[in-house]
TIMARLUM-184327 format. One record per residue (C-alpha): x, y, z. Coordinates in pm, whole numbers, plus 50000, padded with zeros to 5 digits. Layout:
% residues N
X	Y	Z
X	Y	Z
...
//
This chain:
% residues 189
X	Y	Z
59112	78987	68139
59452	79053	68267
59653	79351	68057
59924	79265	67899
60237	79462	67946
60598	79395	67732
60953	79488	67698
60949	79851	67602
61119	79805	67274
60812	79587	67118
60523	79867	67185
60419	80032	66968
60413	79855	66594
60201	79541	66575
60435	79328	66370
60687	79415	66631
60485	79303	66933
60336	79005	66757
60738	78872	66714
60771	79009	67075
60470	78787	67186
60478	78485	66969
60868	78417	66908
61158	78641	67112
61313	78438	67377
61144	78134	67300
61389	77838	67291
61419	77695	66900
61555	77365	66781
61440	77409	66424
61722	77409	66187
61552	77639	65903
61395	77861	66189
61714	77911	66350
61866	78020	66024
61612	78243	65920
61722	78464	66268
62042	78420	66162
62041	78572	65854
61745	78849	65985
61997	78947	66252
62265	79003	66019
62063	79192	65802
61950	79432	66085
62338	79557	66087
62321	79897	66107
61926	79885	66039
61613	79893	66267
61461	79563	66366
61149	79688	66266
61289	79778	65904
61375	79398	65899
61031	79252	66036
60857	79420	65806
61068	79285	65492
61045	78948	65653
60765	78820	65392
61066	78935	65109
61312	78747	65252
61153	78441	65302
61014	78475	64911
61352	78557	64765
61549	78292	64986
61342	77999	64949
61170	78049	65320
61529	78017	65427
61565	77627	65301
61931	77558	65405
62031	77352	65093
61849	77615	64840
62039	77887	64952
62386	77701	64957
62333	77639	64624
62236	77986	64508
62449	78073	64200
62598	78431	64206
62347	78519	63894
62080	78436	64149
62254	78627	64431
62298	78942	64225
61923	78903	64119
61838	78873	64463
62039	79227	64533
61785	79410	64278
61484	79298	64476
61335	79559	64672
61161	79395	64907
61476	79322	65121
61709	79529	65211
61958	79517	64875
62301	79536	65041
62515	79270	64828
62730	79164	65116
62473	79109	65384
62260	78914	65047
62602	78702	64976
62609	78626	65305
62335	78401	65320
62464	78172	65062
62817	78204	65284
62581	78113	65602
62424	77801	65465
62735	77644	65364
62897	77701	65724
62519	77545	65886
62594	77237	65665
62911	77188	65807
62804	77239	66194
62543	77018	66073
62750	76729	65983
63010	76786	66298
62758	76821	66531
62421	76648	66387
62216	76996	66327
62248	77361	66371
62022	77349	66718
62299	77118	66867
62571	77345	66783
62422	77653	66940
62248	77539	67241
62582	77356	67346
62753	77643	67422
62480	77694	67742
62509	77298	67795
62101	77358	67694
62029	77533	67894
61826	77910	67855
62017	78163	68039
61768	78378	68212
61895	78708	68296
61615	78884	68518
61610	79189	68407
61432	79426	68597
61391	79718	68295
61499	79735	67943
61818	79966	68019
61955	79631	68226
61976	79475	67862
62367	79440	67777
62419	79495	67383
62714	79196	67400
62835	78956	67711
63113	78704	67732
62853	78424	67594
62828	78604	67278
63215	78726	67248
63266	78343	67238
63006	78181	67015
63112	78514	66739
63454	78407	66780
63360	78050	66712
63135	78094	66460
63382	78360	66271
63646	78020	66265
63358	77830	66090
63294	78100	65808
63007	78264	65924
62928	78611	65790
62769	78908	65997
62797	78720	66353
62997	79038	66529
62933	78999	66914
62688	79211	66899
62453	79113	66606
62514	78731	66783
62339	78894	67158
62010	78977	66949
62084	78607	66781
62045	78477	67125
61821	78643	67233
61580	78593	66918
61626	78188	66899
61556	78181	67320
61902	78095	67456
61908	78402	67608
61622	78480	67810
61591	78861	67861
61227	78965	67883
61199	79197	68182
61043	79095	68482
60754	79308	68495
60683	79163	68111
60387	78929	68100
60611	78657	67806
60877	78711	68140
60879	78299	68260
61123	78236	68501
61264	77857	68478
61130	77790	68095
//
């Protein structure tokens, strides 16, 4: 059996190599899926991704396992109830933000048919691969995700800084940046 070898950044914890393995740069067209990320990313702010992976199970429970409509239509008791729960990470603008999030998806989603169509047309679908050849390649922000923050600022999305939208595209698989030497590295998807 061939050993398996990853991006530095997922060794070490098992829920962290299992979302290395199983979901980071895989393309997504799933509506819900894509704005679970969205919403995990911008609850990493300032956090560990690890911190957020392993309070994944809490958000999913307290945000109805990220069902668009549900959480446009959380009321701000449920939002502030949401804040006391412990198993996520109880920062009242990041929890607002979801509600704020799913409101701006429905509206993408009626302009442009879903949420998957609006952020795979900024590549024209396509994944950019960027071949990295070690982790320290890995840029933190790049033009693509200066423009699709900017964008997505003008549509009312919360926590989408260039920055928090890199990891965004990185996690949903329009942005392809396994290393090379990584065994989930596919050149060509």
């Amino acid at each position: 059996m061939e050993e398996v070898t990853r991006c530095n950044w997922a060794n070490g914890d098992a829920v962290m190599m299992a979302y290395h393995d199983e979901e980071w740069c895989q393309p997504s067209y799933d509506d819900t899926y894509l704005f679970e990320l969205l919403n995990l990313e911008g609850a990493q702010a300032g956090l560990s991704w690890r911190t957020i992976l392993h309070k994944r199970a809490g958000y999913r429970d307290a945000f109805f396992q990220f069902d668009i409509s549900a959480c446009a239509n959380l009321t701000d008791e449920e939002l502030e109830e949401i804040i006391s729960n412990g198993a996520i990470i109880r920062n009242k603008a990041k929890v607002k933000a979801v509600r704020t999030n799913a409101i701006a998806v429905q509206k993408v989603q009626e302009e442009f048919g879903s949420f998957a169509n609006y952020m795979w047309h900024f590549t024209d679908e396509l994944v950019i691969d960027h071949q990295l050849k070690e982790d320290s390649e890995m840029p933190s922000k790049d033009e693509l995700s200066e423009r699709v923050s900017k964008d997505m600022k003008k549509r009312g999305f919360k926590f989408v800084g260039p920055v928090i939208v890199y990891s965004y595209l990185q996690a949903i698989g329009v942005l392809n940046d396994h290393v090379k030497t990584c065994s989930f590295y596919k050149k060509g998807h």
